[in-house]
C-alpha positions in Angstrom: 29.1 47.5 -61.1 25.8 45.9 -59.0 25.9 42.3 -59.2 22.5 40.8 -58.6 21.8 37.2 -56.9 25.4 37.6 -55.0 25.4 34.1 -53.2 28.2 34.5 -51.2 32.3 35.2 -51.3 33.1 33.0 -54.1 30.4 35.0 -56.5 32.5 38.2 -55.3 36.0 36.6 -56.1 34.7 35.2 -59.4 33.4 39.4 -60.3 36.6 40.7 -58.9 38.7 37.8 -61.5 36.3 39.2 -64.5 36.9 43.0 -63.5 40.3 43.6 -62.6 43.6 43.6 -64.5 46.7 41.3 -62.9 46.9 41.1 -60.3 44.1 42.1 -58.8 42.3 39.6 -61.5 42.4 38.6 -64.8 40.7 40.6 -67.0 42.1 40.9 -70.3 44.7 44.1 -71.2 44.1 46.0 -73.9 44.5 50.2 -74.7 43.1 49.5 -78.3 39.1 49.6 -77.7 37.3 52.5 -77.5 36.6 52.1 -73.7 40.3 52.7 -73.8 40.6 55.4 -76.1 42.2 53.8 -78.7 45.3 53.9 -76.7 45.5 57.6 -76.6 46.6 57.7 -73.3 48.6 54.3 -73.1 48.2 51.1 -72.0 49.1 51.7 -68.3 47.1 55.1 -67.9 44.2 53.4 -69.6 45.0 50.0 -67.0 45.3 52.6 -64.1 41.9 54.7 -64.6 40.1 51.3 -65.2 41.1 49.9 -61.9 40.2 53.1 -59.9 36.6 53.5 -61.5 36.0 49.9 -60.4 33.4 49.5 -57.8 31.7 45.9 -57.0 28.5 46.5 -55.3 27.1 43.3 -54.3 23.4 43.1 -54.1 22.1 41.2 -51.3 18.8 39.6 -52.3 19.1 35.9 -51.6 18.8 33.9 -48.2 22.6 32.4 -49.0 23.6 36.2 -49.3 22.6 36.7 -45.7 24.3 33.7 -44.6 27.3 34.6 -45.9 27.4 38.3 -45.4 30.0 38.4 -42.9 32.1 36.8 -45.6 31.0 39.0 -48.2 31.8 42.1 -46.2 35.3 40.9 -45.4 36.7 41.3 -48.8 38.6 43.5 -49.8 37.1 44.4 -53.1 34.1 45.1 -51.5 33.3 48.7 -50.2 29.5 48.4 -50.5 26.6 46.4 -50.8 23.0 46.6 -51.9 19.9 45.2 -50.0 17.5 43.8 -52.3 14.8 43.5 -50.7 12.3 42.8 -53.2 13.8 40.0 -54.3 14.6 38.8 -50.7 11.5 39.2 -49.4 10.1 36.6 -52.6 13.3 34.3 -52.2 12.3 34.2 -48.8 8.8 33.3 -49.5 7.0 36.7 -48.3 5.7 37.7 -51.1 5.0 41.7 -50.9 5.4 41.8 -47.4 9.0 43.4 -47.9 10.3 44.7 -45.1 6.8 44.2 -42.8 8.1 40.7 -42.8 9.8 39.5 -39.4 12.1 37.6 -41.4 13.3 39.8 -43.9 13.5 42.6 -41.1 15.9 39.7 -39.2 18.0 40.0 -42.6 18.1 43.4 -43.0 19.3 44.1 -39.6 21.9 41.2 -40.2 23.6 42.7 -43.2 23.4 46.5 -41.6 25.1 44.7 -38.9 28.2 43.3 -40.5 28.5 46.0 -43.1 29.2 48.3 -40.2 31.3 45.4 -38.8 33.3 45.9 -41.6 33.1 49.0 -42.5 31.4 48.9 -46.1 28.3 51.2 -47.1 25.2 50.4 -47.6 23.3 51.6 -50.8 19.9 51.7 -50.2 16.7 52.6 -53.0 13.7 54.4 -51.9 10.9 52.8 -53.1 9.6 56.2 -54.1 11.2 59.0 -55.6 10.9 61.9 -53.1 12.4 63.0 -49.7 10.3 61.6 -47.7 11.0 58.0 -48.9 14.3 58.6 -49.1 15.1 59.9 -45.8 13.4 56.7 -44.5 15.8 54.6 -46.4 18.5 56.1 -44.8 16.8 55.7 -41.5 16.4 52.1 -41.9 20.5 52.2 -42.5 21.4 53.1 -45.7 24.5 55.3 -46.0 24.0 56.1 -49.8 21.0 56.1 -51.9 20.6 54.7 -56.0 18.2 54.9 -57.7 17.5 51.8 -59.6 14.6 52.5 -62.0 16.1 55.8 -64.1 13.4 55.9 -66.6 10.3 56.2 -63.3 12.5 58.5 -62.1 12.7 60.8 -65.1 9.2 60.3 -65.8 8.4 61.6 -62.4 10.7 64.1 -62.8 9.1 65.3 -66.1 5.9 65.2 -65.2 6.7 67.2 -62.3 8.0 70.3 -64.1 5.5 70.2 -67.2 3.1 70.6 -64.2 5.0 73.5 -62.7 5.6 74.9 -66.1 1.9 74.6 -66.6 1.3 76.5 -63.5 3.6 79.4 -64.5 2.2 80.0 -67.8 -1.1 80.0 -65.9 -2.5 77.1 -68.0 -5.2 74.6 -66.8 -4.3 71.3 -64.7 -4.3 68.5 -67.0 -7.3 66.0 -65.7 -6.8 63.0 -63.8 
């Protein structure tokens, strides 16, 4: 679950309440949903799957964020974060300058910092969608990559095999 505008600890203790059953947090029990399967499986298989498939990935795209990442690092709900750095580098008051930015670079290398202090992974999104880009997001840190934008992606994705198939069938290149 990525949970945008993360402040600091409290924000993550507030998620953890909302997503977890007792007593982890408080989230309501019940096997009669259809996220539950009706009960099929029971109440405590159903309670037990739940609380393994929950994952609280913090993004980290404010200026309190950074201030408090040590803190958000420490907890134990958390085993990795996202940096946001669009949103950063505008809460910062950068503008496009992302990661060109002194400032937001000073950030970035703070939460790499105590996310390996801590030992939580960082989830980093190539701005593009190809190797390149993302082999430079893992070089600026990142230990695992998402991909935020699905629909660019599988535009991309499409338009890259209509061109192959277009290629194989020996048809013309579309224009532009």
């Amino acid at each position: 679950m990525l949970l945008p505008r993360v402040r600091g600890a409290d924000d993550l203790r507030a998620a953890a309440r909302a997503a977890y059953y007792p007593p982890l947090g408080a989230r309501g029990v019940s096997a009669s949903t259809r996220a539950a399967g009706y009960s099929a499986a029971g109440l405590k298989a159903c309670v037990n799957k739940r609380c393994e498939q929950i994952l609280l990935v913090p993004i980290i795209e404010h200026p309190d964020a950074v201030a408090h990442i040590d803190a958000i690092c420490a907890l134990p709900e958390v085993l990795a974060i996202a940096f946001g750095v669009n949103d950063l580098s505008f809460a910062m008051g950068h503008g496009f300058a992302m990661l060109e930015s002194a400032e937001v670079q000073a950030a970035h290398a703070a939460v790499l910092a105590a996310a390996r202090r801590h030992g939580v992974a960082v989830m980093g999104s190539p701005r593009e969608h190809d190797t390149t880009t993302a082999q430079q997001v893992v070089d600026e840190g990142a230990s695992a990559l998402i991909y935020g934008p699905d629909l660019s992606l599988f535009q991309k994705m499409c338009a890259q095999m209509a061109t192959a198939h277009r290629a194989v069938a020996g048809l013309p290149r579309c224009p532009g």
